[in-house]
N, C-alpha and C positions, 0 to 999 in steps of 0.2 A: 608397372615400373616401380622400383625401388626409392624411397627418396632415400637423402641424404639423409635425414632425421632417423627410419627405421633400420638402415643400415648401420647405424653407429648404439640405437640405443638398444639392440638386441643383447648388446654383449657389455654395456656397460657396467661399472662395477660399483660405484658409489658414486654420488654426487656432494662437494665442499659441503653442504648445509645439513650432514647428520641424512640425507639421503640415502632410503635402505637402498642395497644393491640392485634390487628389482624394479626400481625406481626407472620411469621415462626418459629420454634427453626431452628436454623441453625443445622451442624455437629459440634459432640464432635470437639470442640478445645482448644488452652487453654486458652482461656479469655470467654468461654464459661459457665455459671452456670442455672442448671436447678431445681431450689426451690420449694419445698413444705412450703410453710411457715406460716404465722399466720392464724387464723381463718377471715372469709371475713368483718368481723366487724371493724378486724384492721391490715385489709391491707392498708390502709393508713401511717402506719408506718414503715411497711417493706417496703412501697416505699421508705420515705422517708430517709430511713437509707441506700437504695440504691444509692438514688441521692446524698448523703454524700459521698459514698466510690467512685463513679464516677469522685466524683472532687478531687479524691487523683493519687497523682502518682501512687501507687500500683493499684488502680481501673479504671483507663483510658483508657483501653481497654476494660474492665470487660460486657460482654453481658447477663447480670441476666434475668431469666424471672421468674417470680414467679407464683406462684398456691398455691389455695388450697388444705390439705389435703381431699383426701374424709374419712368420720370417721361415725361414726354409734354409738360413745359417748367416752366416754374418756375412755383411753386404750385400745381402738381396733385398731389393729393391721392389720386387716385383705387387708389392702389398702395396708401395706406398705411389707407384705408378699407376695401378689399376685406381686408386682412389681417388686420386689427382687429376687423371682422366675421366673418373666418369662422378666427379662432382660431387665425391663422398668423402674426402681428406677431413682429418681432423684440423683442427688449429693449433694444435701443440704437438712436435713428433720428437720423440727421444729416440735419437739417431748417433749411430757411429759415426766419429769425426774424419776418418781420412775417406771418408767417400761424397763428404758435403761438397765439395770443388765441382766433383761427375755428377752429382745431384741437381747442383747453382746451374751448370753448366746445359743441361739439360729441359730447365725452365722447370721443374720441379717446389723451386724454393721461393721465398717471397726473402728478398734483402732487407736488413736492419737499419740500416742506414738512416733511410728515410723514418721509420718511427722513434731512432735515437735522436736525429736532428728534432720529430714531435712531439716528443713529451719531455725530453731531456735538458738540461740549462747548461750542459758544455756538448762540445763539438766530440761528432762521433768519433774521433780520435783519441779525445779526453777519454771519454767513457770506456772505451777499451781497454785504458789501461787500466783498469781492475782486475786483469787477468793474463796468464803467462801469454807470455809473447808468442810461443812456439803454437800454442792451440789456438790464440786468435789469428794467426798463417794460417792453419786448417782449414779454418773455416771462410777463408777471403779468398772472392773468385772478383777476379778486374774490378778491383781496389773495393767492393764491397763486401761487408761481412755478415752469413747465413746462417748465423746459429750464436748461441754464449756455451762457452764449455764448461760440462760440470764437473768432472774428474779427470784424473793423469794417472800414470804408471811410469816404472821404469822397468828395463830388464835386467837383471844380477843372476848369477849362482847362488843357487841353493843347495846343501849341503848336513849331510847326518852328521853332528859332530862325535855320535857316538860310534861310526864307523870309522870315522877319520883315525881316532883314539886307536879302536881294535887292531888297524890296519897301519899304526905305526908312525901317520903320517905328522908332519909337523906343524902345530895349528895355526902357527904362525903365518906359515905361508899365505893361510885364508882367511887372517885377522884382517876385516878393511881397514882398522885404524894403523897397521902397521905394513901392509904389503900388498900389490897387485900381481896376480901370476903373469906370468908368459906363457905362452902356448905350448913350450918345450913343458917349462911345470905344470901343469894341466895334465899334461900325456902323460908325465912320471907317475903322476898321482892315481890318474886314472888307470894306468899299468897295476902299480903296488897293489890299490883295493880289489881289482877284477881277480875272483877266483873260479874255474871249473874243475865240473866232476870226474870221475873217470873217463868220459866219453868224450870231454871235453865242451860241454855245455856250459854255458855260463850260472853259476851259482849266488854270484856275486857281482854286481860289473858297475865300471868307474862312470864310466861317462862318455856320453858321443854326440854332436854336435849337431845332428840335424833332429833331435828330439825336441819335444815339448816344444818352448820360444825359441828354438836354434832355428829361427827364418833364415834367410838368406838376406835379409835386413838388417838382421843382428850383426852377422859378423860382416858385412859390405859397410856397415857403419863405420867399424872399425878398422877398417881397410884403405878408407878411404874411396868406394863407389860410390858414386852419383849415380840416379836414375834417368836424372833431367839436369842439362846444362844450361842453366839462366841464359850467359851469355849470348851462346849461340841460337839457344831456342832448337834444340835437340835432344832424342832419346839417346844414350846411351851407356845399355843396358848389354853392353857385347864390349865395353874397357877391358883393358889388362887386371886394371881390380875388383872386377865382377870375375873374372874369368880365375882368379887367387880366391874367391869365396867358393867355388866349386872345385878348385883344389884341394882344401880343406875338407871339403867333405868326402873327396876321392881316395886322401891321401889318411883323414882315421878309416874309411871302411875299410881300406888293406890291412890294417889290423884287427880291428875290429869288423867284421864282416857284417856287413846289415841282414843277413837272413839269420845269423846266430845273436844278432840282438833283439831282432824279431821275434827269435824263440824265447829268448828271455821273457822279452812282456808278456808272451803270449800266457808264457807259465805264471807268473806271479805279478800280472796286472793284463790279467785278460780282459778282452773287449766287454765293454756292459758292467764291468765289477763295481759295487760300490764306491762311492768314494771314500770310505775307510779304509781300504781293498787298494792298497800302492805299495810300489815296489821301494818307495821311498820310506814309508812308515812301518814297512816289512823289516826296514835292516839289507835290503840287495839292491839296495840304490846308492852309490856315494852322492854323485853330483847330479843337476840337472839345472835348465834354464827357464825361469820362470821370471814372476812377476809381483808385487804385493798383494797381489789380489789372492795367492795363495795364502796370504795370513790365517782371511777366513779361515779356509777348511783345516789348517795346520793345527787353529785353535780349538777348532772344533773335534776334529778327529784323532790329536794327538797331539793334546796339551800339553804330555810329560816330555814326547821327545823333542832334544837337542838341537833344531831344525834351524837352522841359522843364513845370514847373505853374505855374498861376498861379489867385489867387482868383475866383470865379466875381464875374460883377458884380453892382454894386448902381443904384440907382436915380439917387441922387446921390452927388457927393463927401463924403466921411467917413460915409456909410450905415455903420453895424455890420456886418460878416461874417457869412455865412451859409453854410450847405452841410445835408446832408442823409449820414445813414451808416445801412447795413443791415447783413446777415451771418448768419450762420450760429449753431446751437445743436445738442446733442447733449439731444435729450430721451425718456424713456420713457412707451413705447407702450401701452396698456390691452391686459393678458393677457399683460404681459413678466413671464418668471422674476425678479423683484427678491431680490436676494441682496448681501451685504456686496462681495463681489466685484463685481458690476456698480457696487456705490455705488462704489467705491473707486476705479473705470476711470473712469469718467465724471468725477470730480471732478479724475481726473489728469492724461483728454484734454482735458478744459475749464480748468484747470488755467493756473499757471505753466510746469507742465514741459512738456506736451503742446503747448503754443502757442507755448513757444521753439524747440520742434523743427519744428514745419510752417510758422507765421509769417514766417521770414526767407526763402525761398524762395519765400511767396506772393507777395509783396509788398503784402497787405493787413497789418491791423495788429493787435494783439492787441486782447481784453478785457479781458485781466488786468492789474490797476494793475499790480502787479510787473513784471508783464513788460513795460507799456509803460515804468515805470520803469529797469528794466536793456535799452531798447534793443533788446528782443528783435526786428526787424523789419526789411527792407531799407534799408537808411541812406539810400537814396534817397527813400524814404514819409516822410522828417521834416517834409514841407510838409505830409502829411495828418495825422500828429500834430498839428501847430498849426493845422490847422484844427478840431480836435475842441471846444475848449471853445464855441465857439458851433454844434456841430451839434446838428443833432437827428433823430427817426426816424421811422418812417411812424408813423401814430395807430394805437395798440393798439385795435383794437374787434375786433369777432365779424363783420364785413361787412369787414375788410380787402383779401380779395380782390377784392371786387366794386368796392369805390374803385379799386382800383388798375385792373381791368380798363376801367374806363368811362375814367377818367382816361386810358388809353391809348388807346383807341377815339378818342375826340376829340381827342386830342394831332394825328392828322396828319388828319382830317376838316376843319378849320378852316385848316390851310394850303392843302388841296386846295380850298377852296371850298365844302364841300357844307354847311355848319356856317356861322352866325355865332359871336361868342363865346356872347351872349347864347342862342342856342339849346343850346350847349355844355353850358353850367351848368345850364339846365332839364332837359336831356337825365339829367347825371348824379346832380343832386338824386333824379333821379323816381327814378334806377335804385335809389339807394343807400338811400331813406328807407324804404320798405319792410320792408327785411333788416334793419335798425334797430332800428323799431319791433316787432319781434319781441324786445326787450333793454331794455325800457320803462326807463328812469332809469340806464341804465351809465356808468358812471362809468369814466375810466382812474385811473391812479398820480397823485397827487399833484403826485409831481418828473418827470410827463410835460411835455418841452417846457422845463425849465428848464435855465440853463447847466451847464456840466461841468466837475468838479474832474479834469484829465487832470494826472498826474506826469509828471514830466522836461522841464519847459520849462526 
């Protein structure tokens, strides 16, 4: 039989105390912490926010080892089940926040609550508020909270401004300090830049909505769909204004045909290319929908060009602002050693101090009022800061992942044709109400979906 102990220190990577990576996991103790934590691209940060808590009083003792999660894509679970189950869970899991609700829900997670109320000298209500409003909803399943969140995003356009230029367009339109498109300008724009070649292949092309971050989240934001009705304590995922986001996508592939922009990337951002290797950094991209987390690689792979944000559109001229923000959480796992030293780590990574040290690097943005307060972030991400008061997050519910996987099933079903919208929405009602009604009367937070008090404007 495996214990817990050689299961976790086979693949361990360093332990807080200058620990060579070859190093043991020692026994559960209490300056003991055994992490799953970021992905291996940027584990260099979660060292580094280890060697920070090391040099604290509270972390002085602190023996962190960290790891990888093992994952099979984002929201699978299947790593952190099998280990929870068979008594091998770590104590610290760095986990994507809209699946924490299906997680809690599940008996997967151990609640905060109770360790805020024991080691803390304000009430676990106080103590929350050190971080946005919308990501500590995320993470609350019947009225307790499973995680501290460590980063945000929002979603905008992204944009060549040096195709914009070639292509005649008026920059103004996509100045955020001066104008929000509509949907009609979007399409003009994306008409004027698309060019083909004799055969009529795309050589050039504008823009099309169910690409990159064009979820069906994105623009059901903007629309006005709900997924979940507080109220009533119902799925509905088959509205009139779910059923206008698959319109959307119905109504660009007639112009834009999804297999002629299929050929597009195929040709000049095929599968597997580098990430220098974009159709964006090529000059045959105008627009697309991303997030700040692209700053990284924009800085990295193409400092010189023109790569600029703008707000996602709306319906009409002076529509309200809209967008959509996800992210990450450090929460404990059922059968984790809980010890003053794990409280003390986690409250550090999730923290002001923890988030001013991996945050500005990310180019995502913090949770922590503080630290969006002092700035702590890529000075470049200050468009997704001011996009934050009107965003909001995916629906906390116990069926999160399944919305989100049906929602992406028919995201490109209905450009392809195989889909009307109308069949879309019935599609994903059926899927979703099921898993639901297995949570007869749930309710979310209260201040789910309402605006956001963000410091530093």
């Amino acid at each position: 039989m495996i214990s817990r102990r050689h299961f976790l220190g086979g693949s361990a990577a360093a332990a807080g105390l200058a620990l060579p990576s070859c190093a043991r996991v020692p026994a559960d103790g209490e300056h003991v912490i055994r992490y799953w934590g970021m992905g291996a691209a940027d584990s260099d940060k979660d060292k580094a926010v280890r060697e920070a808590f090391v040099g604290t009083d509270a972390g002085k003792d602190a023996q962190i080892y960290i790891d990888q999660v093992p994952s099979n894509g984002a929201g699978d679970m299947s790593s952190i089940i099998t280990a929870v189950r068979g008594n091998t869970a770590p104590d610290l899991w760095w986990m994507g926040r809209f699946t924490a609700v299906q997680t809690a829900s599940i008996g997967l997670l151990e609640p905060l609550d109770p360790l805020i109320e024991k080691y803390e000298d304000v009430s676990p209500e106080e103590f929350k508020r050190q971080w946005l409003q919308f990501a500590v909803d995320e993470l609350t399943y019947e009225g307790q909270i499973y995680g501290l969140p460590t980063d945000t995003d929002a979603r905008s356009l992204m944009y060549n401004e040096d195709v914009m230029k070639e292509a005649g367009i008026d920059l103004d339109l996509l100045d955020p300090e001066q104008h929000v498109m509509t949907w009609d300008e979007l399409r003009e724009v994306a008409r004027t830049i698309t060019k083909t070649d004799a055969r009529g292949n795309y050589t050039r092309f504008g823009f099309a909505p169910w690409l990159d971050e064009g979820w069906a989240y994105t623009w059901g934001f903007g629309l006005g769909a709900q997924a979940y009705d507080n109220d009533t304590a119902t799925v509905t995922l088959d509205s009139p204004e779910w059923e206008a986001v698959y319109g959307l996508y119905a109504d660009w592939a007639e112009e834009f045909p999804y297999s002629m922009v299929d050929t597009f990337f195929a040709t000049y951002q095929p599968p597997n290319a580098p990430p220098s290797q974009s159709a964006m950094f090529s000059g045959r991209l105008g627009l697309t929908t991303t997030g700040p987390w692209s700053l990284e690689g924009n800085e990295k792979y193409a400092p010189d060009l023109p790569l600029k944000f703008t707000w996602l559109p709306v319906s009409e001229a002076g529509a309200e602002t809209y967008t959509w923000s996800g992210g990450f959480s450090l929460a404990i796992p059922k059968g984790a050693h809980i010890t003053r030293t794990l409280w003390e780590y986690i409250k550090f990574h999730a923290g002001f101090e923890g988030q001013s040290i991996i945050q500005p690097s990310m180019g995502n943005l913090p949770t922590n009022l503080r630290a969006i307060e002092e700035k702590k972030y890529n000075p470049a991400a200050e468009i997704f800061r001011q996009m934050l008061p009107t965003s909001i997050a995916r629906p906390p519910v116990p069926a999160g992942q399944a919305i989100w996987d049906t929602l992406d099933r028919t995201r490109a079903a209905v450009p392809i044709g195989s889909e009307t919208p109308a069949e879309a929405v019935a599609i994903n009602q059926a899927y979703v109400k099921p898993k639901m009604d297995l949570f007869p009367g749930y309710t979310m937070p209260e201040t789910y979906g309402q605006p956001n008090e963000i410091p530093g404007g």
